[in-house]
N, C-alpha and C positions, 0 to 999 in steps of 0.2 A: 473175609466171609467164605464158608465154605459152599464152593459149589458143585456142579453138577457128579464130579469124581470123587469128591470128601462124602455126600453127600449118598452117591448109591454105595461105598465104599460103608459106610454106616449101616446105612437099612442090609447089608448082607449080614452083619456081624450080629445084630439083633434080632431078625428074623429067627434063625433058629430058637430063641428063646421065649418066643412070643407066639409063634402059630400053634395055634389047637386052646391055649391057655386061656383060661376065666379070667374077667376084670373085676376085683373082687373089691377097690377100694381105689380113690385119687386122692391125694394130699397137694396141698400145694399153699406154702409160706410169701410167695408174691402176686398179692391178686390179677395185677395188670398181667401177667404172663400167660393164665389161663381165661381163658371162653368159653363159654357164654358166662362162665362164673361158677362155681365151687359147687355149690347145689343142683343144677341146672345141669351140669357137667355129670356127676355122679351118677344122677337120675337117668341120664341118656347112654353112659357105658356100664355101671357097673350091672356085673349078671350076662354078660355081651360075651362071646367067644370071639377070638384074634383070628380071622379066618385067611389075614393077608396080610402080607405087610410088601410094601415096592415104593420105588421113589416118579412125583410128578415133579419136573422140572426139580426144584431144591428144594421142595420140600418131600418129608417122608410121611406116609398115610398107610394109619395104622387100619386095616380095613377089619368093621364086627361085625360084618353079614347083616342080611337084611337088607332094603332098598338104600343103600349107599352110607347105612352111616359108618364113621370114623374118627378119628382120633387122627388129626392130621398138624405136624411138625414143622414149624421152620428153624431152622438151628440159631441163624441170622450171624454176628459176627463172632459168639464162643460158645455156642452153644455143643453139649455132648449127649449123648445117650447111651445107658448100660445097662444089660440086665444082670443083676447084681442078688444075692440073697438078703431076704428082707432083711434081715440079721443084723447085717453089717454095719458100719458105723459110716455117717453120710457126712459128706466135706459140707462147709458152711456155703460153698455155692451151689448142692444138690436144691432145688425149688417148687420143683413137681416130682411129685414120686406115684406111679400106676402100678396098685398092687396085683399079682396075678398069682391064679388057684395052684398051690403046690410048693407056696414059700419061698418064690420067687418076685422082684419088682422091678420094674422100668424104672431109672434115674433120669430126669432133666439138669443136667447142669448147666449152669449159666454167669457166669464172672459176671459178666458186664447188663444182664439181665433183659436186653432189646430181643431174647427168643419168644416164640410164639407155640404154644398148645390150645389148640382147635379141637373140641370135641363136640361134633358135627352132623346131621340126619342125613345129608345132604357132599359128600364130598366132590362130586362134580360139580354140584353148583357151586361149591365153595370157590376151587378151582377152574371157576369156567373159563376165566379171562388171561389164563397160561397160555402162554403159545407151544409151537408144535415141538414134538420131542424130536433133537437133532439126531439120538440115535435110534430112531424107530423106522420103519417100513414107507410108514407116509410121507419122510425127508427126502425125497429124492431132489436131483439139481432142477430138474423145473418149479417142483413148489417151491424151493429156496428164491429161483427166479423171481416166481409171482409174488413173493413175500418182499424182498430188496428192493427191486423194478418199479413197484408201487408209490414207494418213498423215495424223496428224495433228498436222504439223509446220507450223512457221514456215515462209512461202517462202523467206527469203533463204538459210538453210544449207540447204532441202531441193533448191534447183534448184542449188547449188555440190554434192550428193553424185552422185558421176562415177556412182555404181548407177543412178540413176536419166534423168536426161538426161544424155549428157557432151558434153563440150566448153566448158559454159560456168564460168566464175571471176567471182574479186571485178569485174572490169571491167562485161562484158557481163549480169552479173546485175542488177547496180544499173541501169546502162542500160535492161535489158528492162524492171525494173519500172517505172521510171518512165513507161516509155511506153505500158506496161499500166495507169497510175495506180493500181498497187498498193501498199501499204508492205511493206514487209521483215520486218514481226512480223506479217501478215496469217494465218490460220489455212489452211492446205491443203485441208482438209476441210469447209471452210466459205466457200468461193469459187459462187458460183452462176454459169450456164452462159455467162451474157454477160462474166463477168468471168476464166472459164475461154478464151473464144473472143479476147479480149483479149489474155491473155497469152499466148494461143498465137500468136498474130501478132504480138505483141512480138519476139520473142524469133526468129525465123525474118527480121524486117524487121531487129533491130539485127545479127544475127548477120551478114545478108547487106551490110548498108551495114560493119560493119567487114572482113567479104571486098573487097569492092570500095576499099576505103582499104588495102589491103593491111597491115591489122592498125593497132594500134595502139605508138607508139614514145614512151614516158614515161618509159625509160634506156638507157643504153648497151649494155643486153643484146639489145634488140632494136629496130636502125635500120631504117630508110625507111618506116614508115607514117606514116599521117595523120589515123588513127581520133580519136583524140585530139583534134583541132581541132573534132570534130565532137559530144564528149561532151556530154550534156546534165545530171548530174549526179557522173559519177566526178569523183572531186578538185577541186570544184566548191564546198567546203564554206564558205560565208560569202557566195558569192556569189551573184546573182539568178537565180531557177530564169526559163529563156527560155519558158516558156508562158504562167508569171503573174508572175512579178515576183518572188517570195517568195523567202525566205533559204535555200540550201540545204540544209540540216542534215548533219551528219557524228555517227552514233552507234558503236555496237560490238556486233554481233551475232555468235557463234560466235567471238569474237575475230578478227573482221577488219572494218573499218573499212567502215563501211556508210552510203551517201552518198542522201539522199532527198530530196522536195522535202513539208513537211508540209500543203501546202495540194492540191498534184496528188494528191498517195497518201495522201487520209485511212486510217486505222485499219482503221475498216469494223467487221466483225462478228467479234472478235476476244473 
């Protein structure tokens, strides 16, 4: 699934093609994928200028002026977005198509079809229940503090729950931790402040080097990045952790395949 680096790695690439532009028409061949529904949907964007496009947590919000409404994105596990000339001829997974003034259209594609288009009065309400963006102004290591300290959860499923920081997934969690030399069954509530200032800089450095690789590209759902050559324990498992040498372990946390190194991320006070 792509997250928070595929994800703004996206909304840069269609932004250009979408701010200032008229919504002049929505199509869409699989009902469940669009909301409120086809009609309903139309009625509320089309005639709407694109006055913004940026990403909240994973998903992308297309902003039309006016008190909050939008046109807001989840990609979920293959989901793509393109603006393409209306013209062109659409693969059998394009599913929503957003036409815009000038003979240009937004494509949704979706293989596997679990994406979501939200066309919405309201995008903050929509999004109310996102947690804080790990690379913004407001992340600093105390509210991280007050966010973890709280709970007294394992880190790996507690920094994958979108409530609390979003953006980040199975990728970049393992990544952050290891860079934080945390383990993924470490207790949240029992992190002391140097190991809280740790992962707070984790996690803001890895997020940022997979922005700058313009995401990472491990299938066909999501090409041109290069996060990936860079990983230091995602899918990694058998092989030498590059700090120390050591084997990299692959367990199962929350039922998702959770990749460590057991000599960088001892246990700790667990």
């Amino acid at each position: 699934m792509p997250e928070l680096p595929e994800v703004e790695t996206t909304v840069r690439k269609i932004s250009p093609g979408l701010l200032g532009k008229v919504i002049t028409e929505i199509a869409c061949d699989w009902p469940r994928m669009l909301r409120p529904g086809l009609r309903v949907a139309r009625g509320q964007a089309i005639g709407r200028k694109v006055t913004g496009v940026r990403r909240r947590g994973k998903f992308a919000v297309i902003e039309l002026g006016g008190e909050g409404a939008a046109i807001v994105i989840h990609l979920r596990m293959s989901g793509r977005l393109d603006v393409v000339p209306a013209g062109r001829g659409a693969g059998k997974h394009v599913h929503v198509r957003i036409g815009l003034r000038g003979g240009m259209e937004l494509r949704f594609e979706d293989a596997r079809k679990f994406g979501r288009v939200v066309v919405t009065t309201s995008a903050a309400e929509l999004l109310r229940d996102v947690g804080v963006e790990p690379l913004s102004d407001e992340f600093v290591p105390s509210a991280l503090a007050n966010l973890i300290r709280g709970r007294a959860r394992q880190l790996k499923p507690l920094l994958l729950d979108q409530s609390v920081v979003s953006g980040l997934g199975n990728i970049y969690t393992d990544e952050s931790l290891h860079r934080a030399r945390l383990h993924p069954l470490q207790r949240s509530d029992r992190l002391n402040d140097k190991e809280v200032v740790r992962l707070h800089a984790a996690i803001r450095e890895t997020l940022a080097e997979g922005i700058a690789s313009n995401g990472a590209s491990i299938d066909w759902a999501y090409p041109g990045g290069s996060m990936q050559d860079r990983f230091r324990v995602y899918g990694r498992a058998g092989l030498p952790c590059g700090q120390c040498g050591s084997e990299i372990r692959r367990i199962v946390v929350g039922q998702r395949g959770t990749h460590f190194c057991p000599v960088c991320q001892r246990r700790g006070r667990s």
